[in-house]
C-alpha positions as CSV (number, residue, x, y, z in Angstrom):
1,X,5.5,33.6,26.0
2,X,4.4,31.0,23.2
3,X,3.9,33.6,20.7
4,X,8.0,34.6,20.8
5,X,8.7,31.1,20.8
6,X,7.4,30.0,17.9
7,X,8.3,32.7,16.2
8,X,11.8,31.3,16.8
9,X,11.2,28.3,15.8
10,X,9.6,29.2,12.7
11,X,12.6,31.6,11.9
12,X,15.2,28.7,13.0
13,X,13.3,26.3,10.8
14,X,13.5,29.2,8.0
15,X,16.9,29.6,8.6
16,X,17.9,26.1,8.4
17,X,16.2,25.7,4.9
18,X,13.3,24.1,5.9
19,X,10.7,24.8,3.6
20,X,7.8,26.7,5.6
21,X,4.9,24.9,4.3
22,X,3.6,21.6,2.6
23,X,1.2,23.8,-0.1
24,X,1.8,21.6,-2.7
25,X,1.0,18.4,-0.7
26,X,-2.0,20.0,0.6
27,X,-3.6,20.6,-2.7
28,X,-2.7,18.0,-4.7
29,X,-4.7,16.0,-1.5
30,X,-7.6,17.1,-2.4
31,X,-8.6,15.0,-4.9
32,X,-11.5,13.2,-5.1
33,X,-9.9,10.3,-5.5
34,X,-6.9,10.6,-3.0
35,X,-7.9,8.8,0.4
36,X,-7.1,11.6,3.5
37,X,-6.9,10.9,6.7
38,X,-10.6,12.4,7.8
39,X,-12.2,10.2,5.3
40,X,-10.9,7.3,7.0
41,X,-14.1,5.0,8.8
42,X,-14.2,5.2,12.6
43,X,-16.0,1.6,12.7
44,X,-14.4,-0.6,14.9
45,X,-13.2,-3.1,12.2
46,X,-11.0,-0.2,10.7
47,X,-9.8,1.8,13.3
48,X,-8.2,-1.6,14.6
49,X,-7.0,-2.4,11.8
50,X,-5.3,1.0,11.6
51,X,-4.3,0.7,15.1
52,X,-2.5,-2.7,14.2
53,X,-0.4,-1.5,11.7
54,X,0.2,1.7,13.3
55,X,1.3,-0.4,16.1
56,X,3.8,-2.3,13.7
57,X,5.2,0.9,12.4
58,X,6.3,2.2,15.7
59,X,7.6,-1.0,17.4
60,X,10.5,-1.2,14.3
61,X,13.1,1.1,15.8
62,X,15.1,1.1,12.9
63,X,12.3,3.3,10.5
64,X,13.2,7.0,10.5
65,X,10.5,9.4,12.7
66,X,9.3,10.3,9.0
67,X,8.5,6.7,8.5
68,X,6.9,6.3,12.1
69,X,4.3,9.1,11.2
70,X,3.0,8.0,7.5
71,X,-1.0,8.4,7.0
72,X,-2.6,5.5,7.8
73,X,-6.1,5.6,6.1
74,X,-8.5,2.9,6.6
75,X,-11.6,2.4,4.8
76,X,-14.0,-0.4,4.6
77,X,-10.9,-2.7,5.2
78,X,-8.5,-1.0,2.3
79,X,-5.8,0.3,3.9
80,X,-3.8,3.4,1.9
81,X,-0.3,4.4,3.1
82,X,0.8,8.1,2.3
83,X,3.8,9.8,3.4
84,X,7.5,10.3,2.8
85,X,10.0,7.9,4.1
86,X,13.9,8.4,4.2
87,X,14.2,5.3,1.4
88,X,12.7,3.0,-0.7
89,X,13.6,0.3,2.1
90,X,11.8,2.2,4.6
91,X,8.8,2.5,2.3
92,X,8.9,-1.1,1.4
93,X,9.1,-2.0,5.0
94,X,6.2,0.0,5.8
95,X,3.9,-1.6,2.7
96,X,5.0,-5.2,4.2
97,X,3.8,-4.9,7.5
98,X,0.9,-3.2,6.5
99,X,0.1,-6.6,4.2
100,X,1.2,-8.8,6.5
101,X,-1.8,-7.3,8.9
102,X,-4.5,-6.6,5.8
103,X,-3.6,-8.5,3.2
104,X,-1.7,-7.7,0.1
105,X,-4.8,-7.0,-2.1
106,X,-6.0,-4.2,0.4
107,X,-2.8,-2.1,0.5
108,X,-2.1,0.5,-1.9
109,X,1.4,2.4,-1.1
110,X,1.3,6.5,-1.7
111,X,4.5,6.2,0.4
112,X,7.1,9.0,-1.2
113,X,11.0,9.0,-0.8
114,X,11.7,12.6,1.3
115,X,13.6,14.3,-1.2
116,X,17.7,14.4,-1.0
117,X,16.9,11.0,1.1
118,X,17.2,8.8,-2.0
119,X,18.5,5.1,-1.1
């Protein structure tokens, strides 16, 4: 029975023109120099720090569910943010709570307006 489902969904999501993939994303991640989500430490000090400002993220009702699942990426205390967001006030949102938790010299914003979302 899951098979035929998500077939469905795939072809509802095709037919509602959602592109099927993120290809372009994918590669241009990775880089050598782009931070991804499985480089991120799994020390203590970083995964609560990610945890934090996860936990900021999600308690703001009023980001979009785009904005509620941007990469959090924490390593040795840096934290990058990568993503799309509906607008640049979600995106600056997202940067200043992440600052507010780490400190504005260890956040670097990837965050991306979704395209057609443009503020």
């Amino acid at each position: 029975m899951k098979g035929p489902l998500l077939i469905a969904l795939l072809a509802a999501g095709l037919a509602a023109g959602q592109a099927p993939d993120n290809s372009k994303t994918n590669q241009r991640d990775r880089g050598d120099t782009t931070p991804t989500a499985d480089q991120a430490k799994s020390n203590k000090a970083d995964t609560d720090l990610a945890k934090k400002i996860r936990q900021a993220v999600n308690a703001d009702k009023s980001l979009s569910t785009y904005a509620h699942n941007v990469k959090i990426v924490v390593q040795d205390g840096h934290v990058t943010l990568r993503g799309p967001v509906r607008t640049d006030a979600e995106r600056d949102e997202i940067k200043q709570k992440a600052v507010e938790i780490a400190g504005a010299d260890n956040v670097v914003s990837q965050l991306e307006i979704a395209p057609g979302k443009n503020n």
